[in-house]
C-alpha positions as CSV (number, residue, x, y, z in Angstrom):
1,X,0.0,0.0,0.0
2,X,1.9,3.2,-0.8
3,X,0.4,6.4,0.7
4,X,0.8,10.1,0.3
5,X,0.6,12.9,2.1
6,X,-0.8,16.4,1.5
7,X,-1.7,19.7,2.6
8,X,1.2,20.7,5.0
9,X,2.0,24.3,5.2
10,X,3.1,27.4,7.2
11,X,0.1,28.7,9.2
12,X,-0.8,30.9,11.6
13,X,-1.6,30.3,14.9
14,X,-5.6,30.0,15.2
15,X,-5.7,29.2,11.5
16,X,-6.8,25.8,10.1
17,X,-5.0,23.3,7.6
18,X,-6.8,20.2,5.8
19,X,-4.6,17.4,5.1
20,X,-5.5,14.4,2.9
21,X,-3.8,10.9,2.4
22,X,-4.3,9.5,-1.1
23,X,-3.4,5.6,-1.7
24,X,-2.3,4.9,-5.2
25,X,-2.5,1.8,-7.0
26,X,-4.6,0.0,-4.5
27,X,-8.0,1.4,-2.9
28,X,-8.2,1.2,1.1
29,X,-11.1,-1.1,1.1
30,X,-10.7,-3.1,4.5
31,X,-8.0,-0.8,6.1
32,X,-8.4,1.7,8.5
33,X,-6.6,4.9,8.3
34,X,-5.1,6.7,11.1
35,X,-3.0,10.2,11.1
36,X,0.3,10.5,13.0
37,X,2.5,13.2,14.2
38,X,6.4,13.3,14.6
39,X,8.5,15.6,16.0
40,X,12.3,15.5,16.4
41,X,13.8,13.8,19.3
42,X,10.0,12.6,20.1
43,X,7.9,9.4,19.7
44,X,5.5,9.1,16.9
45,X,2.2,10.5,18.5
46,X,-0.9,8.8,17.4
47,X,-3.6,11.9,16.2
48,X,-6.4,10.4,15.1
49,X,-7.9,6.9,13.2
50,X,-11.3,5.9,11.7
51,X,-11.8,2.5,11.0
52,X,-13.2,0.8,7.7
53,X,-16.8,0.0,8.3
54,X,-18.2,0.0,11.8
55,X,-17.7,3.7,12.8
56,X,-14.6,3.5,15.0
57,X,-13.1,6.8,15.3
58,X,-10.0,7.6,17.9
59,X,-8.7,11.0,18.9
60,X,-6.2,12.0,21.0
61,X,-6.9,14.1,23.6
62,X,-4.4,16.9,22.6
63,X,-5.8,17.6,19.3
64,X,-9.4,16.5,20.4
65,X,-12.4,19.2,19.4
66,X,-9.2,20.8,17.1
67,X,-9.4,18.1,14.6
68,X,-11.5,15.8,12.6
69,X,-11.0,12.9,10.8
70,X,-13.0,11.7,7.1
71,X,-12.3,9.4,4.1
72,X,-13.5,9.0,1.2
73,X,-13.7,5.4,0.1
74,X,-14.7,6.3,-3.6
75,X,-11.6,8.1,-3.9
76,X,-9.4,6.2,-1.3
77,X,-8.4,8.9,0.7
78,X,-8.4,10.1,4.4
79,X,-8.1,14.0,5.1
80,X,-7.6,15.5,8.5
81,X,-9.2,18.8,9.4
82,X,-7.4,20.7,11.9
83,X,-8.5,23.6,13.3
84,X,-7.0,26.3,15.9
85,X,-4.0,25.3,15.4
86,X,-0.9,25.9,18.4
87,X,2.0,26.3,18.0
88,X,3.0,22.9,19.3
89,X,1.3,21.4,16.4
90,X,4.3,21.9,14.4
91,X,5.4,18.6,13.2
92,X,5.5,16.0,10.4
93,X,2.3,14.7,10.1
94,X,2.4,10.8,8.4
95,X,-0.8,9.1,7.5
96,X,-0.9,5.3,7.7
97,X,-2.9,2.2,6.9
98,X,-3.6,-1.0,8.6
99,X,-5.9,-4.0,8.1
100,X,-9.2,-3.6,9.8
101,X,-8.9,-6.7,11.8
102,X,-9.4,-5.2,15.0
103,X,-11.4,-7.1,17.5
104,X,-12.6,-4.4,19.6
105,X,-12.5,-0.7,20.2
106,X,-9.6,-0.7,23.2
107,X,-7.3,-2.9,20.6
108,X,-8.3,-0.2,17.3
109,X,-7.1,2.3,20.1
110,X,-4.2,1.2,21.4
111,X,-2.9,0.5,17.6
112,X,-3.6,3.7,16.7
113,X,-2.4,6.2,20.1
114,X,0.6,4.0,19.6
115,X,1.2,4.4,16.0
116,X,1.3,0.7,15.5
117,X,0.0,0.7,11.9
118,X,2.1,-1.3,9.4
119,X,1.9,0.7,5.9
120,X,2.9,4.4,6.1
121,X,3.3,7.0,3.7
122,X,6.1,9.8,4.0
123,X,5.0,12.8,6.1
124,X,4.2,16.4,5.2
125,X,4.8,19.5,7.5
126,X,3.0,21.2,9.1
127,X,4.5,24.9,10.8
128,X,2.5,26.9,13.1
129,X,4.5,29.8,13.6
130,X,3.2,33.9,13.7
């Protein structure tokens, strides 16, 4: 599965950015998708995830009521909405794919606050800076 991510900018505090993840030569049918953030010298944080079919969604609570999460399954791509933006959202932002085996909300959590997906896609930045 080979992913891409878009959308990463400079931005001012307060202001908004939407990034999408588009999959090429494969569609994401039976994968959820989650969005990941990396900054240097830090662990890969886990953002936000919605799952294939049954409605799972996972935010983390730092970027919770900032961000939301949507895909598009015609078009196999995820985008993340972020609002309000901080600077501390300054970062890489990676989406990533995994198969949507999980058998219960605390295990589609834990994968995704913990970045444990297996296909990811190289990152695009994201700079909120006045």
């Amino acid at each position: 599965v080979q992913l891409q991510a878009s959308g990463g900018g400079l931005v001012q505090p307060g202001g908004s950015l939407r990034l999408s993840c588009a999959a090429s030569g494969v569609t994401l049918d039976g994968y959820a998708i989650g969005w990941f953030r990396q900054v240097p010298g830090k662990e890969r944080e886990g953002l936000s995830c919605i799952s294939y079919s049954n409605g799972r969604i996972y935010y983390a609570d730092s970027v919770k009521d900032r961000v939301t999460i949507s895909r598009d399954y015609a078009a196999s791509t995820a985008y993340l909405q972020m609002n309000s933006l901080k600077p501390e959202d300054t970062a890489v932002y990676y989406c990533a794919t995994e198969p949507d085996y999980f058998s219960d909300y605390g295990t589609f959590r834990r994968k995704c606050s913990g970045a444990d997906f297996s296909f990811w896609g190289q990152g695009t930045q994201v700079t909120v800076s006045s």
